[in-house]
Structure formats: C-alpha cells, structure tokens
ZAFI-943890 format. One record per residue (C-alpha): residue number from 1; residue in three letters; x, y, z. Coordinates in nm, 3 decimals, m for minus. Example, Ala and Ser with C-alpha at 12.3 -4.5 7.8 and 13.67 -1.06 7.14 Angstrom:
% ZAFI-943890
> 1; ALA; 1.230; m0.450; 0.780
> 2; SER; 1.367; m0.106; 0.714
***
This chain:
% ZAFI-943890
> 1; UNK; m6.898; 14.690; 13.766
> 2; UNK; m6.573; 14.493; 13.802
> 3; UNK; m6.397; 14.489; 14.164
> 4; UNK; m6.185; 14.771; 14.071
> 5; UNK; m6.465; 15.019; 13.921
> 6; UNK; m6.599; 14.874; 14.314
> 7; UNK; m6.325; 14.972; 14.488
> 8; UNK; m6.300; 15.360; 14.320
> 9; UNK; m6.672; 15.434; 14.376
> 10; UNK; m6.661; 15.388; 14.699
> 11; UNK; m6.343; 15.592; 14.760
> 12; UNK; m6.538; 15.845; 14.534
> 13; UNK; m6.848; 15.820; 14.763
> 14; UNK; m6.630; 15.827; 15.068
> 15; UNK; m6.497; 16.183; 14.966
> 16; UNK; m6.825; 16.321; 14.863
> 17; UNK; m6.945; 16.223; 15.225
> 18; UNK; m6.645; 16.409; 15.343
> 19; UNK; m6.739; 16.723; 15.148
> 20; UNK; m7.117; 16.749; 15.254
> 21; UNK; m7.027; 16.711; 15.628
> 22; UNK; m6.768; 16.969; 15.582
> 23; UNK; m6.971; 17.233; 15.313
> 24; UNK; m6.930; 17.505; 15.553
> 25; UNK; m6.564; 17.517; 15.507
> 26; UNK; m6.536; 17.542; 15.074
> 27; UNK; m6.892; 17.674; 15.007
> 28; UNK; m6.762; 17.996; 14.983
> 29; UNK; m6.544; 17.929; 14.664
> 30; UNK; m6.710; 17.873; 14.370
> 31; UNK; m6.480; 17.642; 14.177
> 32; UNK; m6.518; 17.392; 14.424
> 33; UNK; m6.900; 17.423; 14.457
> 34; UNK; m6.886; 17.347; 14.068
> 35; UNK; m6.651; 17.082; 14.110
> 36; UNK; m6.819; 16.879; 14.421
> 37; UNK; m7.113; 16.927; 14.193
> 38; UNK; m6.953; 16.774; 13.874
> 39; UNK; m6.899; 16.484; 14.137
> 40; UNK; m7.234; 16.413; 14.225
> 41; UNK; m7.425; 16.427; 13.905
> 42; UNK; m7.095; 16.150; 13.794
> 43; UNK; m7.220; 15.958; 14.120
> 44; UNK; m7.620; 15.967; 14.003
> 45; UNK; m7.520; 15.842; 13.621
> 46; UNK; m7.271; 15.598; 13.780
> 47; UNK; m7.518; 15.389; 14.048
> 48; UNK; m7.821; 15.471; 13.766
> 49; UNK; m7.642; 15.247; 13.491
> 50; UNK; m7.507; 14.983; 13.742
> 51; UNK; m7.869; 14.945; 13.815
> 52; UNK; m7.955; 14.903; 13.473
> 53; UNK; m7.642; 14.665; 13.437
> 54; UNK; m7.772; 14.462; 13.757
> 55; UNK; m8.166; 14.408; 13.589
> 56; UNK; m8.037; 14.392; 13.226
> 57; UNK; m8.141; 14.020; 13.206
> 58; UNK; m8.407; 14.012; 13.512
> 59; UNK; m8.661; 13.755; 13.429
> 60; UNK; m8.532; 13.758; 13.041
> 61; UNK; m8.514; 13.404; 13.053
> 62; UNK; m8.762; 13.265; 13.235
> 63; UNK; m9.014; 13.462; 13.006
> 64; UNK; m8.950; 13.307; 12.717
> 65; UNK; m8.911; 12.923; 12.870
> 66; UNK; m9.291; 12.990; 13.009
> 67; UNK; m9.368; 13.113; 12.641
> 68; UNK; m9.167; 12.848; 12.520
> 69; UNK; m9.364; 12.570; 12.712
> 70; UNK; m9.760; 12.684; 12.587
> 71; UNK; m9.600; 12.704; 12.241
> 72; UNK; m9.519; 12.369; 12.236
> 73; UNK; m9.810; 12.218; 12.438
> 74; UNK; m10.068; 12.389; 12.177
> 75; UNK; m9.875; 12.269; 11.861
> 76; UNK; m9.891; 11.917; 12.032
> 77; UNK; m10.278; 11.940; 12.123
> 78; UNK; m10.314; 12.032; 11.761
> 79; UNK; m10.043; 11.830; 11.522
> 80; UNK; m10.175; 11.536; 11.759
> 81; UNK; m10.587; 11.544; 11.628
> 82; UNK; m10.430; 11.649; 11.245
> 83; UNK; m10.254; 11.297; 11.283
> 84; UNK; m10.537; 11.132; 11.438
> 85; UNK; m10.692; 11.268; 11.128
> 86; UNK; m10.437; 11.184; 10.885
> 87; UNK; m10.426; 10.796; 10.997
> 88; UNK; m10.804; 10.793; 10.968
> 89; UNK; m10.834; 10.920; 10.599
> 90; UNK; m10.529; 10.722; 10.530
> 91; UNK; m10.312; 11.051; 10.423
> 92; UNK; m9.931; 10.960; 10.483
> 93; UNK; m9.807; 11.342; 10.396
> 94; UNK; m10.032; 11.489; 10.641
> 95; UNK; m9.930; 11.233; 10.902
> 96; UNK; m9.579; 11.275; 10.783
> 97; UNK; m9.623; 11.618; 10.887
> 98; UNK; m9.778; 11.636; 11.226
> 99; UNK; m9.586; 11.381; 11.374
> 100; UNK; m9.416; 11.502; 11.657
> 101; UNK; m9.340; 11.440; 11.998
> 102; UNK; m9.274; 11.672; 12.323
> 103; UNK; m8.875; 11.563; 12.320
> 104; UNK; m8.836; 11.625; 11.910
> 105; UNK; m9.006; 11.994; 12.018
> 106; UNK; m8.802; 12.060; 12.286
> 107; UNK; m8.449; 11.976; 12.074
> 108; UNK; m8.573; 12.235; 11.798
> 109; UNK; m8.395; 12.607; 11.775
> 110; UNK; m8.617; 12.880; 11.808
> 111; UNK; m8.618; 12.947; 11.462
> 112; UNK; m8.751; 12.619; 11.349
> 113; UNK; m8.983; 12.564; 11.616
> 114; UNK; m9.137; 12.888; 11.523
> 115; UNK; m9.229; 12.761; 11.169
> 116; UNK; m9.322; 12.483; 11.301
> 117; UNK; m9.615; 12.683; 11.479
> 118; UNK; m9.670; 12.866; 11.142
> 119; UNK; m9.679; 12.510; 10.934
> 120; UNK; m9.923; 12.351; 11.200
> 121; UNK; m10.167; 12.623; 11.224
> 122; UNK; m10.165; 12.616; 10.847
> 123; UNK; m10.301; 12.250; 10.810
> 124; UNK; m10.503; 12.311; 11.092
> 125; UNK; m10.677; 12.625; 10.872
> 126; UNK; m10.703; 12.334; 10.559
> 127; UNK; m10.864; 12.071; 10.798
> 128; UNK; m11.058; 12.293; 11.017
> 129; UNK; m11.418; 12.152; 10.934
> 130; UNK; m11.302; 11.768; 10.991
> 131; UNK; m11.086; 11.909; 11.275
> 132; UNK; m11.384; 12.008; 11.456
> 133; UNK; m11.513; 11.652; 11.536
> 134; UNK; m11.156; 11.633; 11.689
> 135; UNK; m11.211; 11.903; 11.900
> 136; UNK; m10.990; 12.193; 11.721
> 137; UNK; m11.171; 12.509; 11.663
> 138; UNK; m11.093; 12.823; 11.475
> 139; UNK; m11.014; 12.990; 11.828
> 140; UNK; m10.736; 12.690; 11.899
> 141; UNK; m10.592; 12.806; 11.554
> 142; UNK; m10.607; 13.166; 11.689
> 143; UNK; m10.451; 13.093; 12.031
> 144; UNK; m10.169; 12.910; 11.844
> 145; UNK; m10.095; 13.166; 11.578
> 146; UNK; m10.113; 13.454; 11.913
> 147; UNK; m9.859; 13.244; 12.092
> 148; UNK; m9.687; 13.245; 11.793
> 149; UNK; m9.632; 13.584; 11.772
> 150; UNK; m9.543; 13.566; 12.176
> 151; UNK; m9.272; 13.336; 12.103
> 152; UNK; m9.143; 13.562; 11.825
> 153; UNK; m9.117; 13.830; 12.025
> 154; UNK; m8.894; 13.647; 12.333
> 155; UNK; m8.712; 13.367; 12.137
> 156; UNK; m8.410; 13.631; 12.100
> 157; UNK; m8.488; 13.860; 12.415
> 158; UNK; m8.191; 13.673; 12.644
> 159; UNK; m7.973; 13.719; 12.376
> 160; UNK; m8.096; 14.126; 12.395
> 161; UNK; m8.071; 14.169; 12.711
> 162; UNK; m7.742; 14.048; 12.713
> 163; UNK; m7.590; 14.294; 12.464
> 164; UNK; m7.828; 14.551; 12.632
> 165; UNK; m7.598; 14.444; 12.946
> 166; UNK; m7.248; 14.444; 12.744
> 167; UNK; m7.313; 14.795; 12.621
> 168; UNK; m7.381; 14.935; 12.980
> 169; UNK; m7.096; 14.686; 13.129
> 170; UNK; m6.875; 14.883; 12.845
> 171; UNK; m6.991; 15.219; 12.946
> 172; UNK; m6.935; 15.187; 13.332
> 173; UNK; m6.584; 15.226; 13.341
> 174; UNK; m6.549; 15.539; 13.121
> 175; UNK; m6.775; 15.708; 13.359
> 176; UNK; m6.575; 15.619; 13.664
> 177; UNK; m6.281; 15.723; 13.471
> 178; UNK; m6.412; 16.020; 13.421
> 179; UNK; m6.506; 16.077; 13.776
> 180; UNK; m6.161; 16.001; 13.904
> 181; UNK; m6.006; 16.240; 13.654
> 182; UNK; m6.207; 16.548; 13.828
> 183; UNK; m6.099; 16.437; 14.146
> 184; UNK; m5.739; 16.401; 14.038
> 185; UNK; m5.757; 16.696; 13.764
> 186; UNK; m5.961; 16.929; 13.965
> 187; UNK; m6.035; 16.898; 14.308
> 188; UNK; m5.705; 16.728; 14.439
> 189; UNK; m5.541; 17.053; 14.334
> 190; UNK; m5.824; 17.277; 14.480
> 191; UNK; m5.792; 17.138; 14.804
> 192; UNK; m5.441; 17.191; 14.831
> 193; UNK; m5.535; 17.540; 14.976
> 194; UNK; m5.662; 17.413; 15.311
> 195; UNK; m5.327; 17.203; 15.330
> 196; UNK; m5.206; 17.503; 15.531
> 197; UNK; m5.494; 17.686; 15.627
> 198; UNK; m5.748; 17.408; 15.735
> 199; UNK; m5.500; 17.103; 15.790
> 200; UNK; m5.725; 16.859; 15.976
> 201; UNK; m5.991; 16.892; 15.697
> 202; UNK; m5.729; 16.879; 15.441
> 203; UNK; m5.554; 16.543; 15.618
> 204; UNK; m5.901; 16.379; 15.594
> 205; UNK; m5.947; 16.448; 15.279
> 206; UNK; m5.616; 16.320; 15.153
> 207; UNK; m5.725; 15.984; 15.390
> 208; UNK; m6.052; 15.984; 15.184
> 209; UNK; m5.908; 15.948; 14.870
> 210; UNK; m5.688; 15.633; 14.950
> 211; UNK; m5.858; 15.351; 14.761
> 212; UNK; m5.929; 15.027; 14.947
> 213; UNK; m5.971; 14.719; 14.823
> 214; UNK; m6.305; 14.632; 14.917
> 215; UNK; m6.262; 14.273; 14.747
> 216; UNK; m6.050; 14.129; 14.996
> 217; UNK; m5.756; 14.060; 14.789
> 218; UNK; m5.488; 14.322; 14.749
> 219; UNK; m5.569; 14.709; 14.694
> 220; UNK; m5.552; 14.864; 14.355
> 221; UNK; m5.138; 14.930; 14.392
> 222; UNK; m5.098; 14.629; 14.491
> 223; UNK; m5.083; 14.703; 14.879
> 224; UNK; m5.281; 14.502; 15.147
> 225; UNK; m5.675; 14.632; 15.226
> 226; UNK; m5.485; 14.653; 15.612
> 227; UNK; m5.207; 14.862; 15.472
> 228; UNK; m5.376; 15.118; 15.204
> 229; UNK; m5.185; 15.365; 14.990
> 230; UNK; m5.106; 15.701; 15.091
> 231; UNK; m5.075; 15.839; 14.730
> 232; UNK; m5.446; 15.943; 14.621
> 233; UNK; m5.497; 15.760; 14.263
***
C-alpha cells in the first residue's frame, strides 16, 4: 500500500473503532448495521491482500540462489571427470564440451545454464561405464537431472512473485476506494441524524473521519499532520 492508501485505512479503522465502542447508540437501525458491516468485511479483504502484498516475494530469491548453487557445483563435479576423461582418450569435442569453470557458470542466464545441466548429464549417460573409474555413478546422473528439474521450477519464481505482487499492489487501491465511497456514499449521510439528536457522538465521528497523514509529510489536502482537515474525504 502506498502512503496514501496508509493514511485512509487508518482513518477507516479509526471510525470503525468509533462505531463498535458506540454500537449501542445505531444498533437499532438497520441501514447502518448493514453499512458498518459493509465496512468491516472491506477492512478483512483490505489487511488480507496487504499481507499477501507484504510476503509476495518472501524467500523467492534466496530459493532459487541455494538451487542455483548445487546446480552448478554437480555440473562441475561431473563436466570436470568427463574432461579428465576426454584428455585421457585424447577426444577434443568431448573436452571441448565439458570445459567449464565456476565463474563461466555463474555468468550464464538461467536458460542456458539449464541446458547446460541437460547437455552434461547427457554425456555423462554416453560415458557412464568409463565414468565410473572416475567416480560418477548413475545416481550422480540422477541427482543432476533432479536438480535439474529444481532449478526449472525456481529460475523464473522471483520474476512470479513479482507480478504475483504487481497484481495485488494494483488491486489495493480499488478496494480502499471502494471502502471510502461507503463511508462517503453511505454512512456520512446516515450519521447526519445524530448531528442533532446525539451531537457528541456525531462530533466524534466527523473528528474520526479527518485523514492524517501518518507519513510525516503533509496530509492528503495538503494540510500539516498538526493541522488536519475538517472536511471528511
């Protein structure tokens, strides 16, 4: 939520305070129970997707750098005893092939260093018999082609999350909006009936409704947080 979207919710949560410690006095009109109630189920889906916007990209990141890391050390511990391999039988392509090092690995996009997983375990498959004297099994060839998969499954996930974020990010201020338009729509104008008849609760409520700017910086009409607005927004 943006400083603003801040600022409203809190004048919104300020007012729904204000109406629970004062029930006794509206209960009895059924308009307003509907309306305090259209309030608080806008308050639940509000602080349930700013949740979701705050863990959007929790731990996204550091998933796939730990994936990232025992990708790269298994296609070394493998492409390392092909090449060993390759310089004894005197076979230039295969060398040609596995010779890498940890920097060239870690300069590769995802994409490439993914078939680069694929193209390793495949000559490791070919050589697997000569391999063995090397100390490469079938089961290293199966933990490389498993992380593999791993690494194809988080190589995009920060990249998710983040549009997973944008899309809740986008959605957050149409459901304030829609919040402040029952409070300015619908239960300003209800409570207009205690201006007379209940003018204490009434006067609180109208002080309720003044957004402050919670950011330290001037309030949303451009008036000091010291100084608030008197006109409900």
């Amino acid at each position: 939520m943006n400083q603003d979207d801040i600022n409203r919710m809190s004048m919104v949560n300020t007012v729904d305070s204000l109406m629970d410690q004062n029930e006794s006095t509206w209960s009895s009109l059924p308009a307003i129970q509907e309306t305090v109630t259209d309030v608080k189920s806008g308050i639940t889906e509000v602080n349930k997707l700013a949740g979701k916007q705050a863990t959007a990209t929790a731990g996204t990141g550091d998933e796939k750098a730990n994936v990232r890391l025992a990708f790269e050390a298994k296609i070394l511990e493998i492409a390392d005893q092909l090449s060993a391999l390759a310089a004894k039988k005197g076979d230039a392509i295969l060398g040609a092939q596995v010779e890498l090092t940890p920097s060239a690995l870690d300069k590769m996009d995802v994409d490439a260093l993914e078939e680069l997983g694929k193209t390793v375990s495949g000559l490791a498959v070919t050589n697997i018999v000569e391999l063995e004297k090397y100390g490469i099994t079938k089961d290293d060839v199966t933990a490389l082609d498993e992380l593999t998969k791993q690494f194809n499954k988080v190589k995009n996930a920060p990249r998710v999350a983040i549009s997973g974020r944008k899309g809740v990010t986008d959605t957050l201020p149409v459901l304030v909006a829609k919040l402040m338009s029952i409070l300015r729509n619908r239960l300003d104008k209800q409570m207009t009936k205690f201006k007379q008849a209940n003018a204490e609760f009434y006067a609180a409520y109208r002080s309720a409704r003044v957004i402050v700017d919670r950011g330290g910086g001037q309030g949303s009409d451009g008036s000091s947080p010291t100084a608030p607005p008197t006109t409900p927004k």
